[in-house]
mmJSON file of the N, C-alpha and C atoms, coordinates in Angstrom:
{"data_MODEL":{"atom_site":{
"group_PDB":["ATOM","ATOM","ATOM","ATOM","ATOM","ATOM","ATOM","ATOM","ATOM","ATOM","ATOM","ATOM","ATOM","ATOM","ATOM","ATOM","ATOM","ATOM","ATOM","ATOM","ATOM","ATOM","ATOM","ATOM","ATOM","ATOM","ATOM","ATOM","ATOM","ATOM","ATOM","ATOM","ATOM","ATOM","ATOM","ATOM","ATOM","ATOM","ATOM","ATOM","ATOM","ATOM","ATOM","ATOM","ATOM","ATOM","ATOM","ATOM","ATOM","ATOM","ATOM","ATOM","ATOM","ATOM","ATOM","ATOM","ATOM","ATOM","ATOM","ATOM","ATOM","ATOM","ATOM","ATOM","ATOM","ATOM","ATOM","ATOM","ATOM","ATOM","ATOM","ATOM","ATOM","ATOM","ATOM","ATOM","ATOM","ATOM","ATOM","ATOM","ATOM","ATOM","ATOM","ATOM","ATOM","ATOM","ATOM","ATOM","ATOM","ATOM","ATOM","ATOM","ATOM","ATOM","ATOM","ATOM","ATOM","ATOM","ATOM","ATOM","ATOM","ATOM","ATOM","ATOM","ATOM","ATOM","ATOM","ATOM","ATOM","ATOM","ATOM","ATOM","ATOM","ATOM","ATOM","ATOM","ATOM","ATOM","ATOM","ATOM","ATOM","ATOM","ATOM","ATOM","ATOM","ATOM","ATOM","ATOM","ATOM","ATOM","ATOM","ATOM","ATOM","ATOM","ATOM","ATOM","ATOM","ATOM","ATOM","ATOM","ATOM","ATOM","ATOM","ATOM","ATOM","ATOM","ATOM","ATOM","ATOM","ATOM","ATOM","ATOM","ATOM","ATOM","ATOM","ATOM","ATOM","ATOM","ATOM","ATOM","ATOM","ATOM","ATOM","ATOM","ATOM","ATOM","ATOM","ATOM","ATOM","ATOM","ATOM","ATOM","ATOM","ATOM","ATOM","ATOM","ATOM","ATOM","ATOM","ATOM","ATOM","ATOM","ATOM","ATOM","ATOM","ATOM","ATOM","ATOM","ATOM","ATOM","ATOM","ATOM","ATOM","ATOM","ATOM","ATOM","ATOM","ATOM","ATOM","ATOM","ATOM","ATOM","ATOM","ATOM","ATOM","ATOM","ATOM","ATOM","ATOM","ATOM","ATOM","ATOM","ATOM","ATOM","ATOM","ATOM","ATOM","ATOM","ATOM","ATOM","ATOM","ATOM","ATOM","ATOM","ATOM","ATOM","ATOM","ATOM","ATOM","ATOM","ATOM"],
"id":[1,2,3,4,5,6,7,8,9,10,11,12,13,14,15,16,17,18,19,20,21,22,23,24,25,26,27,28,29,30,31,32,33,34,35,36,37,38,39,40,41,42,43,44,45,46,47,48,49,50,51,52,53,54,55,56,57,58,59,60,61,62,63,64,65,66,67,68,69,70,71,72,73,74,75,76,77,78,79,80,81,82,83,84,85,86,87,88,89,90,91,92,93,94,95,96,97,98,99,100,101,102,103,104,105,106,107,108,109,110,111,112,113,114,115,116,117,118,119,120,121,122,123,124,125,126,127,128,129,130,131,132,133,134,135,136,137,138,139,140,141,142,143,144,145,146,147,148,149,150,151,152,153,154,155,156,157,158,159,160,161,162,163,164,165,166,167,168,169,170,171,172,173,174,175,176,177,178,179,180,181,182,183,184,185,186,187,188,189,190,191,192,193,194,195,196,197,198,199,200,201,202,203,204,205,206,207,208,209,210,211,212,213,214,215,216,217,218,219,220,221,222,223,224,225,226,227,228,229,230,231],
"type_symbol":["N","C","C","N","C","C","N","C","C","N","C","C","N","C","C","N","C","C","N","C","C","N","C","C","N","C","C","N","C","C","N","C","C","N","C","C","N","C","C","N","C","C","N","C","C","N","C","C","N","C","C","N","C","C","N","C","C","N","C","C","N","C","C","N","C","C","N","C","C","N","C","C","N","C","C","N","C","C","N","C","C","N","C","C","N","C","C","N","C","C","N","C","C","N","C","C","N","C","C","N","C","C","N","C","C","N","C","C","N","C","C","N","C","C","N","C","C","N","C","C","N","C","C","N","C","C","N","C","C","N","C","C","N","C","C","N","C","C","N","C","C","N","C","C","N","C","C","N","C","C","N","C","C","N","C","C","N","C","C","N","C","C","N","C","C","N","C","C","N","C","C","N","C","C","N","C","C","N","C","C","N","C","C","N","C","C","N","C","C","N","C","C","N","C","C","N","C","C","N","C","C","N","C","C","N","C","C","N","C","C","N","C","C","N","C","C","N","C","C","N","C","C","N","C","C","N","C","C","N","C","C"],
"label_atom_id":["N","CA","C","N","CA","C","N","CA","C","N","CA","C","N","CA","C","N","CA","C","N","CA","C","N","CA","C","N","CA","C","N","CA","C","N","CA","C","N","CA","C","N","CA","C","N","CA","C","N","CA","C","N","CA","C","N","CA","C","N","CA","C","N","CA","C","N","CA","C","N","CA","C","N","CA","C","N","CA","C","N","CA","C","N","CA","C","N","CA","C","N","CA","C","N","CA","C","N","CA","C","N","CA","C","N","CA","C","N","CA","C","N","CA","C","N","CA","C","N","CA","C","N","CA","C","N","CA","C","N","CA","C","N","CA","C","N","CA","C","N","CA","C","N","CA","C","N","CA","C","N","CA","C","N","CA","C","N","CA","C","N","CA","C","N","CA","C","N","CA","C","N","CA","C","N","CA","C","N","CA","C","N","CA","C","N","CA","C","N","CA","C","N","CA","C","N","CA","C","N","CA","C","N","CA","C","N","CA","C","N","CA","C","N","CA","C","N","CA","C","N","CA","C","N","CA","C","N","CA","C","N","CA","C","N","CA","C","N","CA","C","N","CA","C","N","CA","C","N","CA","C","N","CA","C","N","CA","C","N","CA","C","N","CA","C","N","CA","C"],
"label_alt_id":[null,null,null,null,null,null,null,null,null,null,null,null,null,null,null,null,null,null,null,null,null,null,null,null,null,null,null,null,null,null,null,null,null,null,null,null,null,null,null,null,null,null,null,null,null,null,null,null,null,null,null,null,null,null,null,null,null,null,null,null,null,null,null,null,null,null,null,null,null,null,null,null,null,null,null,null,null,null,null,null,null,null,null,null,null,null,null,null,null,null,null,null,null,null,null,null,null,null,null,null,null,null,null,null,null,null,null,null,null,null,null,null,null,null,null,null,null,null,null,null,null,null,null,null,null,null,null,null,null,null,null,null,null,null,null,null,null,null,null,null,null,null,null,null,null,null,null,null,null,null,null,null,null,null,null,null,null,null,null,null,null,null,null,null,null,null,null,null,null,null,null,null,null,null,null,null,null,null,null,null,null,null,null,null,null,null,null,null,null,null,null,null,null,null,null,null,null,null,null,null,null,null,null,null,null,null,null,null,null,null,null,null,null,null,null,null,null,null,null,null,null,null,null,null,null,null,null,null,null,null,null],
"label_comp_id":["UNK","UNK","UNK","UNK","UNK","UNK","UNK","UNK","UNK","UNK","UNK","UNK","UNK","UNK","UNK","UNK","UNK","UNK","UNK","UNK","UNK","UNK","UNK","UNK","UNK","UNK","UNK","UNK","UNK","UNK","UNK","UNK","UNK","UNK","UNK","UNK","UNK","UNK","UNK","UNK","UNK","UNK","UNK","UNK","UNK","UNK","UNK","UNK","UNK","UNK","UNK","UNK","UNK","UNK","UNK","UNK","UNK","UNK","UNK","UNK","UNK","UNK","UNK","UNK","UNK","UNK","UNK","UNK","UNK","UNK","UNK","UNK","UNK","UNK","UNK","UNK","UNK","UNK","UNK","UNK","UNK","UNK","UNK","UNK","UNK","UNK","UNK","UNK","UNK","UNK","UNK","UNK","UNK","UNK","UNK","UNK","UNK","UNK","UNK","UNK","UNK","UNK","UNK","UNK","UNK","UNK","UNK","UNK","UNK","UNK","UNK","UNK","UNK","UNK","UNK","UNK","UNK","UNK","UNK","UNK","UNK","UNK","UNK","UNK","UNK","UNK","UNK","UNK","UNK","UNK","UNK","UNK","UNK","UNK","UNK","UNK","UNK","UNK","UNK","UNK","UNK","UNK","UNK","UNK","UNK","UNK","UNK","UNK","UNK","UNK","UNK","UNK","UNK","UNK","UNK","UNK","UNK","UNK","UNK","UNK","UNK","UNK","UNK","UNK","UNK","UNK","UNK","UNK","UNK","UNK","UNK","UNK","UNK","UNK","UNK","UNK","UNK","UNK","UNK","UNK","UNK","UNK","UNK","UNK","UNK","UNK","UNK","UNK","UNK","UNK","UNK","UNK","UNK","UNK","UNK","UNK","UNK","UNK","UNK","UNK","UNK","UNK","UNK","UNK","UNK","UNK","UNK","UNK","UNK","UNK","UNK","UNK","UNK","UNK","UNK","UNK","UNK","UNK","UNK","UNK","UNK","UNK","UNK","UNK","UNK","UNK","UNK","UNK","UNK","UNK","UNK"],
"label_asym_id":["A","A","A","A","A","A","A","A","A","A","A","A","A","A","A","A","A","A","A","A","A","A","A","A","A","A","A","A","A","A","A","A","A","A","A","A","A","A","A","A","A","A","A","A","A","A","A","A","A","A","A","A","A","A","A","A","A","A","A","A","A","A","A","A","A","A","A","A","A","A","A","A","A","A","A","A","A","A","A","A","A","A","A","A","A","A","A","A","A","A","A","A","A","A","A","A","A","A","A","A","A","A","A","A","A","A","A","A","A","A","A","A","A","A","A","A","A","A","A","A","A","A","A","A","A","A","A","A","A","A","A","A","A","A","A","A","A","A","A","A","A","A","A","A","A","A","A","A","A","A","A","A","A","A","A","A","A","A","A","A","A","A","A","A","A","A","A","A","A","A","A","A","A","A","A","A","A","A","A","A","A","A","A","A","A","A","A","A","A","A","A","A","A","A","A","A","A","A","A","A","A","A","A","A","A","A","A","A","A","A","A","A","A","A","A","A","A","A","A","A","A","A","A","A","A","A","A","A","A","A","A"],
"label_entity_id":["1","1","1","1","1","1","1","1","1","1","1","1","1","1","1","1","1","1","1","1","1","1","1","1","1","1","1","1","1","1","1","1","1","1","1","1","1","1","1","1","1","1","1","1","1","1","1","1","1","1","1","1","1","1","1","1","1","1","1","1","1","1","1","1","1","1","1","1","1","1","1","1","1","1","1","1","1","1","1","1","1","1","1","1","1","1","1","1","1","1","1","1","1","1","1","1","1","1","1","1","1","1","1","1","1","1","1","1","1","1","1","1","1","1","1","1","1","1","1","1","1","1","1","1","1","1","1","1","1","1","1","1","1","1","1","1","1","1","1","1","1","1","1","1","1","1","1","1","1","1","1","1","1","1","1","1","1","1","1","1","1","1","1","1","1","1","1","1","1","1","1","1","1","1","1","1","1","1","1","1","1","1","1","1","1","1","1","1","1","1","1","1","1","1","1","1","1","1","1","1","1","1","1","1","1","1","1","1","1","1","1","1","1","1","1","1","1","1","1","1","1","1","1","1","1","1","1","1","1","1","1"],
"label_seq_id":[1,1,1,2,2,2,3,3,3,4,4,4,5,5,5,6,6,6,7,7,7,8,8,8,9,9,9,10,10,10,11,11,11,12,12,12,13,13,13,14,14,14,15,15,15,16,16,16,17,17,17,18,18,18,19,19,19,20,20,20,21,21,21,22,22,22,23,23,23,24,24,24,25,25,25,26,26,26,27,27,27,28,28,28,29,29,29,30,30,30,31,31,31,32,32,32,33,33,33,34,34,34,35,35,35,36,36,36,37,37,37,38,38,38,39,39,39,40,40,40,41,41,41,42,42,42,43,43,43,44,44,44,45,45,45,46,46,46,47,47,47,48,48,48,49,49,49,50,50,50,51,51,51,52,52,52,53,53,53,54,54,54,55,55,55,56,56,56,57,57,57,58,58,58,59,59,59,60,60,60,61,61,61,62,62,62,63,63,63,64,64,64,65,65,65,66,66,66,67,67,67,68,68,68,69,69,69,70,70,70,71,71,71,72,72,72,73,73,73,74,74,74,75,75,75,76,76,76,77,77,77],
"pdbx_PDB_ins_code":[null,null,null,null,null,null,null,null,null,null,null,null,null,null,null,null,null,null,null,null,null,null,null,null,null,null,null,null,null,null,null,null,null,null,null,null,null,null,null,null,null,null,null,null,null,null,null,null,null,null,null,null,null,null,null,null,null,null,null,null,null,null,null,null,null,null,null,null,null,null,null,null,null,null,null,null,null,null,null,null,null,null,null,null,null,null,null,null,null,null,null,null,null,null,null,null,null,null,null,null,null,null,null,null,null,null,null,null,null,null,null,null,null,null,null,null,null,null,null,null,null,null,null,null,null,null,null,null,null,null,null,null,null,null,null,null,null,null,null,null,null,null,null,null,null,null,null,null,null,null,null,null,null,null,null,null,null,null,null,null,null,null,null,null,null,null,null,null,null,null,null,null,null,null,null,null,null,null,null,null,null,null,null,null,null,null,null,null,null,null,null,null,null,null,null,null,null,null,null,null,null,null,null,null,null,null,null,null,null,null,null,null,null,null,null,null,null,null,null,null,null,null,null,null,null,null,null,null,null,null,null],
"Cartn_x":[-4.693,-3.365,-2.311,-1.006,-0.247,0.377,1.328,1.915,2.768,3.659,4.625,4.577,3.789,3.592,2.239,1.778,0.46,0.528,-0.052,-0.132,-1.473,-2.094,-3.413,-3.668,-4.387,-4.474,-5.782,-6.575,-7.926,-8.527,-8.858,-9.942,-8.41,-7.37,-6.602,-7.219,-6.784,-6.842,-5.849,-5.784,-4.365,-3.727,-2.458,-1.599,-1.18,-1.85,-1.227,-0.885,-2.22,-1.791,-0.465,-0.148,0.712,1.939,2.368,3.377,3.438,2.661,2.908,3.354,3.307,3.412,5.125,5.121,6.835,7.46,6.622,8.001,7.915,6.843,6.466,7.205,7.329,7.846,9.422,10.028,11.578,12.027,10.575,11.13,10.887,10.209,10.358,10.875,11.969,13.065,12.446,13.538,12.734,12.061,11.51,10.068,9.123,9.339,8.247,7.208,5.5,4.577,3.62,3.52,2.967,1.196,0.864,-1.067,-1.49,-1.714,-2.247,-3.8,-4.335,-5.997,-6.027,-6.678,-7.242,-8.806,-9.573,-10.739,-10.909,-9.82,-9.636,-9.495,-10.761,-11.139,-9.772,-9.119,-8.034,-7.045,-6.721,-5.572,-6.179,-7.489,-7.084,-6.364,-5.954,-5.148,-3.951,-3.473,-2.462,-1.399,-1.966,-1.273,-0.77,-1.689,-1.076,0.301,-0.07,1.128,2.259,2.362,3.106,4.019,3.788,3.905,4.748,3.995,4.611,5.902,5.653,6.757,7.922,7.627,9.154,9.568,8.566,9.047,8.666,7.761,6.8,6.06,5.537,4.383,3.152,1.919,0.805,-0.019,0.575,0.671,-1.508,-1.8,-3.628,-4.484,-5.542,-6.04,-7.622,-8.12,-9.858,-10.411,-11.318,-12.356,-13.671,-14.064,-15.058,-15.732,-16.94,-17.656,-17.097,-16.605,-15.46,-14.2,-14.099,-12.524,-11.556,-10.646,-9.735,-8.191,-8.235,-6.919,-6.088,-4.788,-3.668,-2.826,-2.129,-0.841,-0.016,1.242,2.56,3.437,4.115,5.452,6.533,7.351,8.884,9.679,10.135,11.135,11.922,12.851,14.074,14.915,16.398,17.036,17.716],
"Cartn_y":[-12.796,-12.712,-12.865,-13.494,-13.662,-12.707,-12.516,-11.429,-11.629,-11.075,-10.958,-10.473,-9.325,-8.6,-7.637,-7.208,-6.597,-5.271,-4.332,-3.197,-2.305,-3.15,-1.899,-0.808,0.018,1.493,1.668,0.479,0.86,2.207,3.008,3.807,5.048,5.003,6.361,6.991,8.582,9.337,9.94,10.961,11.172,12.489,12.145,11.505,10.325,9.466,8.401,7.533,6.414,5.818,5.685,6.905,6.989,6.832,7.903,7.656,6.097,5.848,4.404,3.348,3.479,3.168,2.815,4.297,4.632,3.782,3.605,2.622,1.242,0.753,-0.316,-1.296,-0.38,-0.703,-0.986,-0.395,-0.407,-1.388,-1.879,-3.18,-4.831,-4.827,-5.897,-6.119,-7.032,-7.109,-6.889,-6.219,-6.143,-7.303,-6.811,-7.754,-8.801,-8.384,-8.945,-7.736,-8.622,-7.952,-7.55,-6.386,-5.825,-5.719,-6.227,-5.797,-5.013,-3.682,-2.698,-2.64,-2.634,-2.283,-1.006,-0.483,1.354,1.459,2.529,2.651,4.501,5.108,6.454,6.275,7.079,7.024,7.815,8.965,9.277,7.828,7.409,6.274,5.973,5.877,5.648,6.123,7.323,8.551,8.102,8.795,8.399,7.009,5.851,5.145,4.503,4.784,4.672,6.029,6.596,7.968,7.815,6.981,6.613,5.606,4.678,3.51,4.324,4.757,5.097,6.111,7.512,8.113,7.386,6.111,5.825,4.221,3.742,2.996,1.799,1.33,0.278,-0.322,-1.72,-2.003,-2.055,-1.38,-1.527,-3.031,-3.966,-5.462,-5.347,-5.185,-5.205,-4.206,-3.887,-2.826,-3.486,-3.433,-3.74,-3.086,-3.112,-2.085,-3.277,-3.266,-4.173,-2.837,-2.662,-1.633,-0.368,-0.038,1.187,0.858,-0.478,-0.47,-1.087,-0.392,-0.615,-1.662,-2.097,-3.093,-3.068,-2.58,-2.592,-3.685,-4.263,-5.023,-4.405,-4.485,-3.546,-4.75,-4.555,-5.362,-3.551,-4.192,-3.259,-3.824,-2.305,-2.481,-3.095,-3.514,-3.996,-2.823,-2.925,-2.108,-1.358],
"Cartn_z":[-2.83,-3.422,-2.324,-3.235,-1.47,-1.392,0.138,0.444,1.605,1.942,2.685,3.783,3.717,4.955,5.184,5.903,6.062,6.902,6.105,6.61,6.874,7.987,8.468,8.786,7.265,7.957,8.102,8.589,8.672,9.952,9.649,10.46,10.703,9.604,9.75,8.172,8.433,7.958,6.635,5.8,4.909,5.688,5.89,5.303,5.965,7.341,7.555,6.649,5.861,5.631,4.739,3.64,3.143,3.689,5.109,5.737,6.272,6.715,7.54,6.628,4.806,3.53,3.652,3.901,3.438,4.65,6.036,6.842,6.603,6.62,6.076,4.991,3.969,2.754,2.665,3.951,3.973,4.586,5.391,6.392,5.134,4.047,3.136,2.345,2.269,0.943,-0.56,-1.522,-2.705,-3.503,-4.213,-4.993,-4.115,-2.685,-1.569,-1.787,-1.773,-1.647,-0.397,-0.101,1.102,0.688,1.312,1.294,2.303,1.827,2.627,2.568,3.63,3.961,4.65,3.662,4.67,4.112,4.738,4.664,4.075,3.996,3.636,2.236,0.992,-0.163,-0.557,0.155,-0.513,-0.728,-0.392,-0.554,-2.255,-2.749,-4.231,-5.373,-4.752,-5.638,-5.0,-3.219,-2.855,-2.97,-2.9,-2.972,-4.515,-5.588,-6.863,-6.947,-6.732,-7.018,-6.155,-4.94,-4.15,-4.964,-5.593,-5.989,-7.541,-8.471,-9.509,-9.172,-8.256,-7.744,-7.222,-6.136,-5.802,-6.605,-8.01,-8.495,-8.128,-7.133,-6.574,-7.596,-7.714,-8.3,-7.609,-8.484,-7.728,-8.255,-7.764,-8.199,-8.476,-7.694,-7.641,-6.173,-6.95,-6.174,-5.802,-4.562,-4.8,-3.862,-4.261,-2.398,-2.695,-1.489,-0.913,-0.159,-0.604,0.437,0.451,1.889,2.218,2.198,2.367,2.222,1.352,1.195,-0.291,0.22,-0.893,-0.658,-1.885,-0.921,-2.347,-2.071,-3.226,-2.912,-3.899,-3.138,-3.721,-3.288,-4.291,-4.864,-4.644,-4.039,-3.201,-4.747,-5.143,-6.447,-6.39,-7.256,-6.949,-6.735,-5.726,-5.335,-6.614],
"occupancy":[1.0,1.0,1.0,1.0,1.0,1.0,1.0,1.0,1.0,1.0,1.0,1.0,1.0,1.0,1.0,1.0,1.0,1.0,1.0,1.0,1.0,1.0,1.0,1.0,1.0,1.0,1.0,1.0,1.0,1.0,1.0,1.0,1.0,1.0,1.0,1.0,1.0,1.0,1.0,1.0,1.0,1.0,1.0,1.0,1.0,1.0,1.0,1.0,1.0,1.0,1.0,1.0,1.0,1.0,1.0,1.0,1.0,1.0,1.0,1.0,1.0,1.0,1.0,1.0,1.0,1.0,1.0,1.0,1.0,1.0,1.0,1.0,1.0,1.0,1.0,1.0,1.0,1.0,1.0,1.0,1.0,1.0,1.0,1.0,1.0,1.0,1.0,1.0,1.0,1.0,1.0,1.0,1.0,1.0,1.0,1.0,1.0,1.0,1.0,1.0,1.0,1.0,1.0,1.0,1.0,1.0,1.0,1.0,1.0,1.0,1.0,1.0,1.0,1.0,1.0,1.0,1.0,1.0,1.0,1.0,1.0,1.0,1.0,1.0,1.0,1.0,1.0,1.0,1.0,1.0,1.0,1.0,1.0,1.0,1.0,1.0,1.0,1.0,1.0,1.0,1.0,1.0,1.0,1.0,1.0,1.0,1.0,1.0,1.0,1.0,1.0,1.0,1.0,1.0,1.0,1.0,1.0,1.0,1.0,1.0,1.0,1.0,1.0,1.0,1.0,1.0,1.0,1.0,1.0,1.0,1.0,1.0,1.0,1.0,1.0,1.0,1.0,1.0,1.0,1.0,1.0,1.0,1.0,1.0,1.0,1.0,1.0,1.0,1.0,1.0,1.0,1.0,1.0,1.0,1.0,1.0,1.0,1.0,1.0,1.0,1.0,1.0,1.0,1.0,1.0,1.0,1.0,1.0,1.0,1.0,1.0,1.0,1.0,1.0,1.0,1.0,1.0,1.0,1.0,1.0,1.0,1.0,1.0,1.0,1.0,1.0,1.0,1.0,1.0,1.0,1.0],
"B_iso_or_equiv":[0.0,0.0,0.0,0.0,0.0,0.0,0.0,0.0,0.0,0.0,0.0,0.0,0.0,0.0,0.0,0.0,0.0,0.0,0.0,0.0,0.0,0.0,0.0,0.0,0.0,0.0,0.0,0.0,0.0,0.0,0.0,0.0,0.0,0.0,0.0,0.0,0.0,0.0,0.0,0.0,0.0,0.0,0.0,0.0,0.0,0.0,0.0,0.0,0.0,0.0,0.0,0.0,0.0,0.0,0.0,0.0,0.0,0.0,0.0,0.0,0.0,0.0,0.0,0.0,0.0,0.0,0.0,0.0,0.0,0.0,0.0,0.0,0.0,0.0,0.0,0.0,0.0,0.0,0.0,0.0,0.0,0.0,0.0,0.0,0.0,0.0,0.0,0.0,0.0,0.0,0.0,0.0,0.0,0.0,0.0,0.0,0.0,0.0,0.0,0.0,0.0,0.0,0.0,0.0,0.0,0.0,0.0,0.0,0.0,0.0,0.0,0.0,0.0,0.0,0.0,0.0,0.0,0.0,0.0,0.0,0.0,0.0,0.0,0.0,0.0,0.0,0.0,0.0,0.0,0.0,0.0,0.0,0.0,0.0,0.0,0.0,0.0,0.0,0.0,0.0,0.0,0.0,0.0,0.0,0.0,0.0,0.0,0.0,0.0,0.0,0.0,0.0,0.0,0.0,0.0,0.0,0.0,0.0,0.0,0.0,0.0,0.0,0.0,0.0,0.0,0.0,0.0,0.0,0.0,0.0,0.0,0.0,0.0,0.0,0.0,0.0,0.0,0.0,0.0,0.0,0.0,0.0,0.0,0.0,0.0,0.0,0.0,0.0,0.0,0.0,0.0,0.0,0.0,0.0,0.0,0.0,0.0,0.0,0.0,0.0,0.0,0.0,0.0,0.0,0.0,0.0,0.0,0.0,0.0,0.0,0.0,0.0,0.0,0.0,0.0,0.0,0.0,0.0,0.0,0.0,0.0,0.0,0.0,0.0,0.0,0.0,0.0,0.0,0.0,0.0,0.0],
"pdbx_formal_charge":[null,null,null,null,null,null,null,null,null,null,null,null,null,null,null,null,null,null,null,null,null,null,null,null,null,null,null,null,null,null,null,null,null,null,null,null,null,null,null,null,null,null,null,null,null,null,null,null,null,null,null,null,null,null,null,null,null,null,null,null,null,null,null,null,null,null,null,null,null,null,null,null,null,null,null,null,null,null,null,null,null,null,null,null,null,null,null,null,null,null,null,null,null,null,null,null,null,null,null,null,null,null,null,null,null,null,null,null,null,null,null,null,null,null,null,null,null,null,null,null,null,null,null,null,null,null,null,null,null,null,null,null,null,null,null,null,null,null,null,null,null,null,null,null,null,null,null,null,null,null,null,null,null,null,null,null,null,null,null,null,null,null,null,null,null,null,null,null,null,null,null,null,null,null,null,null,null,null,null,null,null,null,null,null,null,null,null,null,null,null,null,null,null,null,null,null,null,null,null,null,null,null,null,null,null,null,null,null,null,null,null,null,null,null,null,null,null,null,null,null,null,null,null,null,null,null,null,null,null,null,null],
"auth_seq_id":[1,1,1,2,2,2,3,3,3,4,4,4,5,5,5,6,6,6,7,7,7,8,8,8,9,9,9,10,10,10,11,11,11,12,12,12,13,13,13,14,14,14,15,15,15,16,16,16,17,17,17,18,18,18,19,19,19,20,20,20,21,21,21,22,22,22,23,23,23,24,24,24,25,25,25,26,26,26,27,27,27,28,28,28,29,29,29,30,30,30,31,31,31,32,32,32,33,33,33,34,34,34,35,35,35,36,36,36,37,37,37,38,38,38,39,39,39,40,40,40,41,41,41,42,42,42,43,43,43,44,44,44,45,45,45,46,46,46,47,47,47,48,48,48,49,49,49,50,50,50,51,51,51,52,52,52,53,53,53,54,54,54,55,55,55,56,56,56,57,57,57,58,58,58,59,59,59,60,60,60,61,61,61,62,62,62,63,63,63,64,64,64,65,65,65,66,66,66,67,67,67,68,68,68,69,69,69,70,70,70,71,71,71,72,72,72,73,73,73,74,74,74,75,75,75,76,76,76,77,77,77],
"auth_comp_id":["UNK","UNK","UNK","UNK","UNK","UNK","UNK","UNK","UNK","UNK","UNK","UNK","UNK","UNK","UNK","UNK","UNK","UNK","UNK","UNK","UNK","UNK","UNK","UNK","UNK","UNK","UNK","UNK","UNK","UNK","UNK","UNK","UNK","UNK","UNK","UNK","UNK","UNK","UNK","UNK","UNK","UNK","UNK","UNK","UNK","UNK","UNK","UNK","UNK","UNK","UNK","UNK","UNK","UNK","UNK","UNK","UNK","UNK","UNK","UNK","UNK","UNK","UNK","UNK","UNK","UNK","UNK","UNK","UNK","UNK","UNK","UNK","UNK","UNK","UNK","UNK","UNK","UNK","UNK","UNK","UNK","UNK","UNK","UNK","UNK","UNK","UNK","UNK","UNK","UNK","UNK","UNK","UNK","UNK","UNK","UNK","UNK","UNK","UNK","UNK","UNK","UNK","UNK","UNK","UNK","UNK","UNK","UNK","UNK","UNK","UNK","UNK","UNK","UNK","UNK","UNK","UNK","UNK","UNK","UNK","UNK","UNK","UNK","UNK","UNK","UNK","UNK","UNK","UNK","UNK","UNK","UNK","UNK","UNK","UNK","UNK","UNK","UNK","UNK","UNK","UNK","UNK","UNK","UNK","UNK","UNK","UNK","UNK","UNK","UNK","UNK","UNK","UNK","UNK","UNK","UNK","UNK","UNK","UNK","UNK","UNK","UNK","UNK","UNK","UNK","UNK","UNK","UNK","UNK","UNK","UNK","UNK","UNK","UNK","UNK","UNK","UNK","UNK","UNK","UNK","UNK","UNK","UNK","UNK","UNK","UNK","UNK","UNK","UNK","UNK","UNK","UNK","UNK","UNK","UNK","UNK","UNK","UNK","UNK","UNK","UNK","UNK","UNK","UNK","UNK","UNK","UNK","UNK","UNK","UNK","UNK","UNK","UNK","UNK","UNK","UNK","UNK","UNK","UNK","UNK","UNK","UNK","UNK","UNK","UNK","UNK","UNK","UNK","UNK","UNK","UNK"],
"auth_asym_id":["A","A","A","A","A","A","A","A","A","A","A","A","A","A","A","A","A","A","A","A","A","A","A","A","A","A","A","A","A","A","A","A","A","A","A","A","A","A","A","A","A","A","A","A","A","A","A","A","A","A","A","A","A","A","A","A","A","A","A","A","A","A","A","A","A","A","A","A","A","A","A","A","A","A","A","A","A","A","A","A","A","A","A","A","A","A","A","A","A","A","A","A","A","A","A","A","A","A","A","A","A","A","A","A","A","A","A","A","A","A","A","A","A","A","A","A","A","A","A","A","A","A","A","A","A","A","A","A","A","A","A","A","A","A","A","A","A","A","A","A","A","A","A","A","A","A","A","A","A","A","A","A","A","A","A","A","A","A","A","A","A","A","A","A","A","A","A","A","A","A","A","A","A","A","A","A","A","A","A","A","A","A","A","A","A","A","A","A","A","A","A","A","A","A","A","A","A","A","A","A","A","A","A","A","A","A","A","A","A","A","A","A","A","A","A","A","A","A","A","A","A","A","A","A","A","A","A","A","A","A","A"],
"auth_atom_id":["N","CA","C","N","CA","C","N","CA","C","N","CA","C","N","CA","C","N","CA","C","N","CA","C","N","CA","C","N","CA","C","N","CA","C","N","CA","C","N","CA","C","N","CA","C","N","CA","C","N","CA","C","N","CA","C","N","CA","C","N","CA","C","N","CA","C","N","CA","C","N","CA","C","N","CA","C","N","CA","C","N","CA","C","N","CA","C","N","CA","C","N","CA","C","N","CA","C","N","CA","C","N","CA","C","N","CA","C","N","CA","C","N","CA","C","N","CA","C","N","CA","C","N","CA","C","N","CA","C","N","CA","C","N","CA","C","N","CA","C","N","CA","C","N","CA","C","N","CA","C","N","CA","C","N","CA","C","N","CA","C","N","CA","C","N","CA","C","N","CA","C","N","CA","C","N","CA","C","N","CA","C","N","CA","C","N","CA","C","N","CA","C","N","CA","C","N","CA","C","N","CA","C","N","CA","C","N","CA","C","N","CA","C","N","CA","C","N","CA","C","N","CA","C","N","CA","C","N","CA","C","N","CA","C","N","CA","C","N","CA","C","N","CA","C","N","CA","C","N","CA","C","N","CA","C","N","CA","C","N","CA","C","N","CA","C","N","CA","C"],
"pdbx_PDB_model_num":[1,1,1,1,1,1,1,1,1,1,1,1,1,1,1,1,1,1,1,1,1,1,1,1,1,1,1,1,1,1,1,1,1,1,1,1,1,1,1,1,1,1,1,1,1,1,1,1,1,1,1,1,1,1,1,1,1,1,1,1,1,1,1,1,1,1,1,1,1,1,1,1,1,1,1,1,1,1,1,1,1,1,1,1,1,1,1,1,1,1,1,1,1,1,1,1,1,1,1,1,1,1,1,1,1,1,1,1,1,1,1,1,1,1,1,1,1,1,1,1,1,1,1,1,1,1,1,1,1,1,1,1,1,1,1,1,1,1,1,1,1,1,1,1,1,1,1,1,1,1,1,1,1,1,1,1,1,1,1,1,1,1,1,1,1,1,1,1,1,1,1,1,1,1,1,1,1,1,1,1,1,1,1,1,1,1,1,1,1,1,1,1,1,1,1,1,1,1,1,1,1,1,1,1,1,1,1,1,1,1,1,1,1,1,1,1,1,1,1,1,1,1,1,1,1,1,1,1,1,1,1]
}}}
């Protein structure tokens, strides 16, 4: 899927990847999509609840093995 920007949280822990979420997300204009890769099973809870709380789309979600891949679409302002 395409994307705008890329955010590796492979081999961190929670609450990184989440935080590293929130800076990430401020640096891509709205309705640009960010593809995050982490390997922390929490991020399947965290990063949907991230996404619905500040109004994000969780455009598509997949895990391969251990590691999970989100793409988020940045709301409109």
């Amino acid at each position: 899927m395409e994307h705008h920007s890329l955010l590796d949280a492979s081999g961190l822990m929670c609450p990184e990847p989440v935080m590293m979420l929130h800076v990430e997300i401020k640096k891509i204009e709205p309705l640009e999509v960010l593809k995050v890769i982490a390997t922390d099973p929490s991020t399947t809870r965290d990063i949907p609840k991230f996404c619905r709380f500040l109004g994000h789309t969780l455009v598509k979600q997949e895990q391969e093995g251990d590691v999970y891949y989100y793409w988020i679409q940045k709301r409109e302002k």
